[in-house]
KOLZA-934780 format. One record per residue (C-alpha): residue number from 1; x, y, z. Coordinates in pm, 1 decimal. Layout:
% KOLZA-934780
   seq          u          v          w
   NUM          X          Y          Z
...
END
This chain:
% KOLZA-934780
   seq          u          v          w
     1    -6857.9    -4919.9    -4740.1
     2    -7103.5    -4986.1    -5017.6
     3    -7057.0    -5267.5    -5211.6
     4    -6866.1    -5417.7    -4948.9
     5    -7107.8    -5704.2    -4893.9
     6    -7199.2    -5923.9    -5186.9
     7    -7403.5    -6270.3    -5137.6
     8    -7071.1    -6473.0    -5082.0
     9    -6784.8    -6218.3    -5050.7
    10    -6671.7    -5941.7    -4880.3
    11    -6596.3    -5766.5    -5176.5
    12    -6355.6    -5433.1    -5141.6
    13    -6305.5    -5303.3    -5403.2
    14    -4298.6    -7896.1    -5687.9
    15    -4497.7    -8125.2    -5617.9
    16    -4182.6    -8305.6    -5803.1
    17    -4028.2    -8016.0    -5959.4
    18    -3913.6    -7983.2    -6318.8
    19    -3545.0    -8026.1    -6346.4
    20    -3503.5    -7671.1    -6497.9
    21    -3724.8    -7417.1    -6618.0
    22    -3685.7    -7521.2    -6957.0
    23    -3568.4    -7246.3    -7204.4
    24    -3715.6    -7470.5    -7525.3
    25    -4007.3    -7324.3    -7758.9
    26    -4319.6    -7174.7    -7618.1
    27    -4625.0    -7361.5    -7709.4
    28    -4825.7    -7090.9    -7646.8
    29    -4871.8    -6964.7    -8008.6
    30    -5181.1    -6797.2    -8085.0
    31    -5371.2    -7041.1    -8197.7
    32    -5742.8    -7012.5    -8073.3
    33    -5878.3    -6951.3    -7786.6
    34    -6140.8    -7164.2    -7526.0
    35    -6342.1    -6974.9    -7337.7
    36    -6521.1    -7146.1    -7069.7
    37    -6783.5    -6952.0    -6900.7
    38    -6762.7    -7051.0    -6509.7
    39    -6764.9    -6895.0    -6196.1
    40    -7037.4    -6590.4    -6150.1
    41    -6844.7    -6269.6    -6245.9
    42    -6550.9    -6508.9    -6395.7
    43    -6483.3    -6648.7    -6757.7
    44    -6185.4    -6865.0    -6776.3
    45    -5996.0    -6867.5    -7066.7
    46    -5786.9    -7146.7    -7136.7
    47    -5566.2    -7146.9    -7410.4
    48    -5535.4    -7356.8    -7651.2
    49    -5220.7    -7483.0    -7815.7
    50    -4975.7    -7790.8    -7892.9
    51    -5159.4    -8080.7    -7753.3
    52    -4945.6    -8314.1    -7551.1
    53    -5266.4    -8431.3    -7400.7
    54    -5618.0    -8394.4    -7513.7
    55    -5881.1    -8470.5    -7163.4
    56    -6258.4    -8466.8    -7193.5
    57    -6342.2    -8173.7    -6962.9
    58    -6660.9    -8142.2    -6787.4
    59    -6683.1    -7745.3    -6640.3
    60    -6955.1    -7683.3    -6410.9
    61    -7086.9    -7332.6    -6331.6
    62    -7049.0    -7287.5    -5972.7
    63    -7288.8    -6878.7    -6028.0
    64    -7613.2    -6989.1    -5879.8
    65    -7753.2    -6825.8    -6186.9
    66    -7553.3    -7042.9    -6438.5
    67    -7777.7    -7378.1    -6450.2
    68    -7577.0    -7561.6    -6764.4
    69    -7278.4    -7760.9    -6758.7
    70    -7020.5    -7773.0    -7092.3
    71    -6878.0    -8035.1    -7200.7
    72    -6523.3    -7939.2    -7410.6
    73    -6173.8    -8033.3    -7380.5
    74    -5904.0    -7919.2    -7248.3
    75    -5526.7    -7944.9    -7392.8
    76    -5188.0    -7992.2    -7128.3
    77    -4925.9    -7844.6    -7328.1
    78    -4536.9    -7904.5    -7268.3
    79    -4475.3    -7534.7    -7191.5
    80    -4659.8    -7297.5    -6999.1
    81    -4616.1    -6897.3    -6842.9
    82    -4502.0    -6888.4    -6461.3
    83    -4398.1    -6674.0    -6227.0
    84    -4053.9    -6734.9    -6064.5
    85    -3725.2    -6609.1    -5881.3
    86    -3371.5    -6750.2    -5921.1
    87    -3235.7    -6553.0    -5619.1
    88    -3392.7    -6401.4    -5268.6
    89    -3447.9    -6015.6    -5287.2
    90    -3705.8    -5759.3    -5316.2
    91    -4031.2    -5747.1    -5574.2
    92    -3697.7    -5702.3    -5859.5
    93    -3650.6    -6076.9    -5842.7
    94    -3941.0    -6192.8    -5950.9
    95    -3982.5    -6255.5    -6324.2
    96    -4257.4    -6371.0    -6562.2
    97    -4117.1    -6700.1    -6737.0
    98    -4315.8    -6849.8    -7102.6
    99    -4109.5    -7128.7    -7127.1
   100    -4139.0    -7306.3    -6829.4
   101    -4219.4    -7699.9    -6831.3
   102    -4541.0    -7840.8    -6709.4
   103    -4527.5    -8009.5    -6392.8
   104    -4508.7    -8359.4    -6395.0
   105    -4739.0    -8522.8    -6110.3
   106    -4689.9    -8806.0    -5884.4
   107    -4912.7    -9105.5    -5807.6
   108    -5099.1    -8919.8    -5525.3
   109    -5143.4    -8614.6    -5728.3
   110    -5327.3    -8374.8    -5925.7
   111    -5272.9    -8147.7    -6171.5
   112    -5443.8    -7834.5    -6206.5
   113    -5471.0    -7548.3    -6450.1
   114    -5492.9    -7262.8    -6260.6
   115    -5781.0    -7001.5    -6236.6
   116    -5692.0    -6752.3    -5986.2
   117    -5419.7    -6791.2    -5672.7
   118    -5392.5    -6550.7    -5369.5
   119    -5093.6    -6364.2    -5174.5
   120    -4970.4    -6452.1    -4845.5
   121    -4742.8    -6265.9    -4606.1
   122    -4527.2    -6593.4    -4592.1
   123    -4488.2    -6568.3    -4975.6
   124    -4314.8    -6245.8    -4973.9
   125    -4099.1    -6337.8    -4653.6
   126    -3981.6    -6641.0    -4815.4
   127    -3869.2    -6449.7    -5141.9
   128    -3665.8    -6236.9    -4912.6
   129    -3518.0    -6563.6    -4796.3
   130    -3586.0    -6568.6    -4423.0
   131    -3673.0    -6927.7    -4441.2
   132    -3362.7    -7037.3    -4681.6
   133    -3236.4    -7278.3    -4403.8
   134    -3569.2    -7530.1    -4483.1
   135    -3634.2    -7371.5    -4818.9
   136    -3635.3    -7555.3    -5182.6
   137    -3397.1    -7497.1    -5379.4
   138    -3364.4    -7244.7    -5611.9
   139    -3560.2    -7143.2    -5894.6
   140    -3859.7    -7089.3    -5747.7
   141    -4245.9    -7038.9    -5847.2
   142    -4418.4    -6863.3    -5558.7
   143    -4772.5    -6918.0    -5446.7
   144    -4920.3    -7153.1    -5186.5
   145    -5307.2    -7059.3    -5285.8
   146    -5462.8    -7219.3    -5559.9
   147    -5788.0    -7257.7    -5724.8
   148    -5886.6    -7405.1    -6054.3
   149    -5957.8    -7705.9    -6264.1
   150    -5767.2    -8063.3    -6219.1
   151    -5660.0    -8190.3    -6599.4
   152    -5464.2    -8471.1    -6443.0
   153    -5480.1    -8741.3    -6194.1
   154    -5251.7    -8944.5    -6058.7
   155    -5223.7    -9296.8    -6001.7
   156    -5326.5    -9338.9    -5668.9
   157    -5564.1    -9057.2    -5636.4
   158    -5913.2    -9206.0    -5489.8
   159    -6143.6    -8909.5    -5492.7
   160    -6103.4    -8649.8    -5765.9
   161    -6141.6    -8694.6    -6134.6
   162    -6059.6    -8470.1    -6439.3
   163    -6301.4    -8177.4    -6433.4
   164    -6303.6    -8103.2    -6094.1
   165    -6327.2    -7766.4    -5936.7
   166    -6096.0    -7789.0    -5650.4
   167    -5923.9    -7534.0    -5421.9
   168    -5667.0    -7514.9    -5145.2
   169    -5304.9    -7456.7    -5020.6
   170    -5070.2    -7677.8    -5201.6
   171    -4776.3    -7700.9    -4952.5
   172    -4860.2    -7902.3    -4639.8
   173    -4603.9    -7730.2    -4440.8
   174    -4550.0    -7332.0    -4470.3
   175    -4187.6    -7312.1    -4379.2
   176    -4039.6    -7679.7    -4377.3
   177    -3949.2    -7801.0    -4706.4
   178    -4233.3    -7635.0    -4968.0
   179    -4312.1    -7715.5    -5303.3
   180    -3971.0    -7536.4    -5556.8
   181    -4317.5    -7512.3    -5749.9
   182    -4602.0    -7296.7    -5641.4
   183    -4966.1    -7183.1    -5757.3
   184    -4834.0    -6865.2    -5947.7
   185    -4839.7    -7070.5    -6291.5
   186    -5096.4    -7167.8    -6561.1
   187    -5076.6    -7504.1    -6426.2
   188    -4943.3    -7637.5    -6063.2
   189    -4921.3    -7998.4    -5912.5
   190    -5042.3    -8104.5    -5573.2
   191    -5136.1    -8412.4    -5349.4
   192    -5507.1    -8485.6    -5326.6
   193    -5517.2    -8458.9    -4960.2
   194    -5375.6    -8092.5    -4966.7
   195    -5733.2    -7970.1    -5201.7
   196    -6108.7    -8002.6    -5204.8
   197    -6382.3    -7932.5    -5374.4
   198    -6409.2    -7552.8    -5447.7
   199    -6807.9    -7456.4    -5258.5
   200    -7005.2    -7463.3    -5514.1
   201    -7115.3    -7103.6    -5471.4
   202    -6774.9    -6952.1    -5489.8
   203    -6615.5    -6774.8    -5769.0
   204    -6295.9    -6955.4    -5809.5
   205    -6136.8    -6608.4    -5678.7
   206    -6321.8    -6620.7    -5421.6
   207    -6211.6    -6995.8    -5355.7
   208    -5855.4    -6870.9    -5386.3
   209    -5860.8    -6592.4    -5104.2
   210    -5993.7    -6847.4    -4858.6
   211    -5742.2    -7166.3    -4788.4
   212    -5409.3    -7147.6    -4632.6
   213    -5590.9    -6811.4    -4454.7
   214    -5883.0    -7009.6    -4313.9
   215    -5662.1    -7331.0    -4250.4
   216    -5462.7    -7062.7    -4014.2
   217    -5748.8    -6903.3    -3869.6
   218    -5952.4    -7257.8    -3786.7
   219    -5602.8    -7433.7    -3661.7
   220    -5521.2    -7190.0    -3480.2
   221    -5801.1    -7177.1    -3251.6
   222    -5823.5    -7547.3    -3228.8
   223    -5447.7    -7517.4    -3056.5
   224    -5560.7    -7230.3    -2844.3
   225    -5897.0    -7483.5    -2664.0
   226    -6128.5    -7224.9    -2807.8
   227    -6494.3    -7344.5    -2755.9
   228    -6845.9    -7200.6    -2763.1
   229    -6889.3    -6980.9    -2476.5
   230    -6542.6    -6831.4    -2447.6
   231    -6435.4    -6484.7    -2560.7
   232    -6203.2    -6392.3    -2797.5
   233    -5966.8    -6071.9    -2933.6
   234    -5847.8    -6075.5    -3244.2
   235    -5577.7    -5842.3    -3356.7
   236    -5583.8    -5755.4    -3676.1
   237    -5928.4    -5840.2    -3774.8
   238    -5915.6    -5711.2    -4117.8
   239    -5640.8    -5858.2    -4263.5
   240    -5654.2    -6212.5    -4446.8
   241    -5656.0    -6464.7    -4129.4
   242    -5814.2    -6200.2    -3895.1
   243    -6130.1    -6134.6    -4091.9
   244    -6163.2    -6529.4    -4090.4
   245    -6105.0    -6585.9    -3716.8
   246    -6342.5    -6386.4    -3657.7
   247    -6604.6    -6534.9    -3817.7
   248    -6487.2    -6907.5    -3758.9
   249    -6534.1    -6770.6    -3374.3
   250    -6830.9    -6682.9    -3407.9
   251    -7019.2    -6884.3    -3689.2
   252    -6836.6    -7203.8    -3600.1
   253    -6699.7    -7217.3    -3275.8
   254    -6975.9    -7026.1    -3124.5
   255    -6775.1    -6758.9    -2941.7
   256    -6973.4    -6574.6    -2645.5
   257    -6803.8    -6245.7    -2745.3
   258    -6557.2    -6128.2    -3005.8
   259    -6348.1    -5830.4    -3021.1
   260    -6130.5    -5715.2    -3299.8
   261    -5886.6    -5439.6    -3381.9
   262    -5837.8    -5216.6    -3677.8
   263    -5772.3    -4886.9    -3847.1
   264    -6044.4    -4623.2    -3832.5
   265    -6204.5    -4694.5    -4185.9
   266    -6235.6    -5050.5    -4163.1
   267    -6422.8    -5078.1    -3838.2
   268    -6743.3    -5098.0    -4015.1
   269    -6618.1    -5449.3    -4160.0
   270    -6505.6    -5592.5    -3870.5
   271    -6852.2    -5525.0    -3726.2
   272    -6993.8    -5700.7    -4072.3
   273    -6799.2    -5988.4    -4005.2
   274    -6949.7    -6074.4    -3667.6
   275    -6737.5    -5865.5    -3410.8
   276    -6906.2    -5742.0    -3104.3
   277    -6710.9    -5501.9    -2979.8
   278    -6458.8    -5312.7    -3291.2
   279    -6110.2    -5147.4    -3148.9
   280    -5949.4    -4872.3    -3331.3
   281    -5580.2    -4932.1    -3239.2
   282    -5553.6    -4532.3    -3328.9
   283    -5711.0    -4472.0    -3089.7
   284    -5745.3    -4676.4    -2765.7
   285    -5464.4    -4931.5    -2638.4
   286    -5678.1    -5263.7    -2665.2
   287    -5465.2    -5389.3    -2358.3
   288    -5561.6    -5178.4    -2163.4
   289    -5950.0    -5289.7    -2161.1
   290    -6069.7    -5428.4    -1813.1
   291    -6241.3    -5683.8    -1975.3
   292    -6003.4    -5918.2    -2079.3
   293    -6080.7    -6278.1    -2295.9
   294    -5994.5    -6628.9    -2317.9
   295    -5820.2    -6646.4    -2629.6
   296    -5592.2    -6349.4    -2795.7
   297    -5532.2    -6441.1    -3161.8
   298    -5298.2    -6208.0    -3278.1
   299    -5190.9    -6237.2    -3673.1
   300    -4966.7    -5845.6    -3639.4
   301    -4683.6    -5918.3    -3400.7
   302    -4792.5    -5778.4    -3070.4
   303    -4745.3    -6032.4    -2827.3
   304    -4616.7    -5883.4    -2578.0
   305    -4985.5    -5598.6    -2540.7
   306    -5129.9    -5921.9    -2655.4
   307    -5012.2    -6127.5    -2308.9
   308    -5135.6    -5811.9    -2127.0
   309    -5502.7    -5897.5    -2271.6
   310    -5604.9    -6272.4    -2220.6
   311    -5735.7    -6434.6    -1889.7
   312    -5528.7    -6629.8    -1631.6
   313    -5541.4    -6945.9    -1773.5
   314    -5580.4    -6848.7    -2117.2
   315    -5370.3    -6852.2    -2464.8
   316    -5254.3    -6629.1    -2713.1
   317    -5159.8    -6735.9    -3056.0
   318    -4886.4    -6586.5    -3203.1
   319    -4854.6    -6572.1    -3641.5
   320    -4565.8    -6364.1    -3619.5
   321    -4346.8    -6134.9    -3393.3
   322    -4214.1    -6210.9    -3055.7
   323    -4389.8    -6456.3    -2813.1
   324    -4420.4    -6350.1    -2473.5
   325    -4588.3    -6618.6    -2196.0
   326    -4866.1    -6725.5    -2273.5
   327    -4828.1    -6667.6    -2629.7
   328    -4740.7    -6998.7    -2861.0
   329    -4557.3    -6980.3    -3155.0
   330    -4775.0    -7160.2    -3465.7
   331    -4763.2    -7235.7    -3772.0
   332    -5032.8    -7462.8    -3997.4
   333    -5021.0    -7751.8    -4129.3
   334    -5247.2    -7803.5    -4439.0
   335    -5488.3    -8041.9    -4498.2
   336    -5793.2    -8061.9    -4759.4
   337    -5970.6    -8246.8    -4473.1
   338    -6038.3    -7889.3    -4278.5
   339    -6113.8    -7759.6    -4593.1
   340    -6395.6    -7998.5    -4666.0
   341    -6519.6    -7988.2    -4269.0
   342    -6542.1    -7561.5    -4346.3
   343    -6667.9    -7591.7    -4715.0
   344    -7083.9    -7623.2    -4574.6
   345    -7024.5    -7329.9    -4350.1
   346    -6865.0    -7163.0    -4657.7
   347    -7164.2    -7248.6    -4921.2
   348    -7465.0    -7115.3    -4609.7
   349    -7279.7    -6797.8    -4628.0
   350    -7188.6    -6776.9    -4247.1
   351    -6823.1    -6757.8    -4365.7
   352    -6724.2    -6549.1    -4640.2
   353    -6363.9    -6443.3    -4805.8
   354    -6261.9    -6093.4    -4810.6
   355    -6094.2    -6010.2    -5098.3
   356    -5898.0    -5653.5    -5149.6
   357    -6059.4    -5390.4    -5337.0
   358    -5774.7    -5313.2    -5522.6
   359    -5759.8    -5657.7    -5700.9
   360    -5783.9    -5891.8    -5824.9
   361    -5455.7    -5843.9    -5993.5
   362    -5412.1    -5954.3    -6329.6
   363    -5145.9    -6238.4    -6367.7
   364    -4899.3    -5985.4    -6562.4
   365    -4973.6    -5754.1    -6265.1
   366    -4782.7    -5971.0    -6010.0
   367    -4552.7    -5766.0    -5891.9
   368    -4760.9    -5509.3    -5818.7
   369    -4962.0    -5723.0    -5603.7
   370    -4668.1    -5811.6    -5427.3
   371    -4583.9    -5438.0    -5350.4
   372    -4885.8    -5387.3    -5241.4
   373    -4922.8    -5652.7    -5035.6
   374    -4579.1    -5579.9    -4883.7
   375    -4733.5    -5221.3    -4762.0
   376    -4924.8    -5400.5    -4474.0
   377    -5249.0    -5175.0    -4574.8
   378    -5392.8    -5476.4    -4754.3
   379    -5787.7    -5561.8    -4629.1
   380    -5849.2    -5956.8    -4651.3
   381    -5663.4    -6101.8    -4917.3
   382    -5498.1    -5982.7    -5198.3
   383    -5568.8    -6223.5    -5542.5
   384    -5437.3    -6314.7    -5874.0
   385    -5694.6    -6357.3    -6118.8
   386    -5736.4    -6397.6    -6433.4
   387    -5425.8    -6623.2    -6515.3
   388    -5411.0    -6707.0    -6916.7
END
């Protein structure tokens, strides 16, 4: 376990869609090269080609050992490289495009340019195409997690300006109707409300593990009445929601007790996070405690052990899997707004991402993330960083 707490992170280590993907010239020529130097172990570089638009960029360093700000600019080219998948299926699908268009934006929107985007179980499900029903159409460009730098505004946008450092999940509902576009791109477009300001002592891939997971974990409990004083299991404490409930629980919320489950070797972490009492579902059936708590959140599909843990009178929330009574089916729905109610708890360092210690993945590297994220062994969240 050494190394696996840093000062901020757990380290272990369309909006409107383009018509087509456009199959025209690559701007992408290898001109020169920007390099930006940001986010404490980060540099950003952001290539520079066929201007379309030229913005004065104003980068700050969000290390708390970088004190400067640069000034530069930034160009939006026509073209950029995305991820994307013309047809549902396994990891085979998914293909790394150079010639797709930019996003346009709309009048409440932003665009972008990407600096790192995270993995989500729902990304991988809806590439197999258990949500086609409510689905975009196809192509698609994956991703729901973004953080990075906002080159655009649109018309109606009231609060962010070019330069920004911003963060968050950029489809406000999960299942119903996302984005054809996604974060898995040099450059993505998204509605104000949906981001916020990245905490200023995040990298940005630490911003990127954090929002549609946290969003989850934080809604989630709000539905279930949790309060302070009230007990709580989570199940599945170390993946990328579960290592957040826990510490929203407890840091936020101001559990009186939380338990969590877990494999043998990550025990330790779930303990690090704020966990009082650490299960190993090897070895003991958690349902069979005689203590048993107000709130169950379970994020692994056990409802019905999960039922056979919580008070009378109390809830379970069910991510996935079979919902037995009390269990409630739930799914989020985004909003910047929790985002900037968690950010001060997220810059004191009383909630911090965890982040795989296999990535972050490089952006050409996608589809391994995705296999490896599809093993269910992943620990927190599983990242994309650096993208060009």
């Amino acid at each position: 376990m050494e190394a696996l707490l840093s000062s901020t992170t757990l380290q272990l280590k369309p909006l409107h869609p383009p018509s087509s993907f456009s199959s025209l010239h690559s701007p992408f020529s290898s001109t020169s090269v920007l390099r930006i130097k940001g986010s404490r172990k980060a540099e950003t570089f952001i290539q520079r080609s066929q201007f379309s638009t030229v913005l004065p960029l104003r980068v700050s360093a969000s290390s708390q050992a970088a004190a400067a700000e640069t000034s530069t600019s930034i160009s939006i080219p026509s073209e950029m490289k995305a991820w994307s998948y013309t047809d549902y299926g396994s990891v085979d699908v998914l293909k790394l495009e150079s010639n797709v268009a930019v996003p346009d934006i709309k009048e409440d929107q932003v665009l972008i340019k990407v600096v790192a985007a995270a993995l989500n179980p729902v990304d991988f499900k809806r590439r197999l195409g258990k949500f086609k029903a409510t689905d975009s159409p196809l192509p698609t460009v994956p991703g729901y997690d973004v953080a990075g730098v906002v080159v655009k505004v649109g018309s109606q946008v009231k609060e962010l300006k070019e330069g920004d450092e911003v963060y968050g999940d950029i489809h406000e509902k999960a299942l119903d109707g996302p984005k054809q576009f996604g974060s898995l791109a040099e450059y993505t477009a998204v509605e104000e409300k949906l981001v916020a300001l990245k905490p200023k002592n995040l990298s940005f891939t630490e911003a990127a593990a954090l929002p549609l997971a946290i969003e989850t974990a934080y809604e989630g409990l709000e539905k279930a009445g949790f309060s302070s004083g009230k007990s709580i299991l989570v199940l599945g404490g170390a993946g990328g929601v579960g290592s957040l409930v826990i510490q929203l629980a407890k840091h936020v919320f101001g559990a009186s007790k939380v338990a969590a489950t877990s494999s043998t070797g990550k025990l330790e972490l779930l303990k690090s996070l704020g966990a009082d009492l650490a299960i190993d579902y090897t070895k003991e059936n958690f349902e069979d405690l005689p203590d048993k708590f107000d709130v169950v959140y379970d994020s692994v599909g056990q409802g019905e052990k999960a039922a056979k843990a919580v008070k009378e009178g109390g809830s379970v929330v069910v991510l996935t899997g079979a919902v037995t009574p009390p269990g409630f089916r739930f799914v989020v729905t985004s909003n910047g707004e929790m985002l900037k109610k968690l950010n001060p708890y997220l810059e004191n360092g009383k909630v911090k991402p965890v982040i795989d210690p296999k990535g972050p993945f490089p952006f050409d590297k996608v589809v391994d993330a995705f296999s490896y994220l599809e093993t269910g062994r992943a620990t927190g969240k599983v990242v994309i960083h650096p993208i060009p």
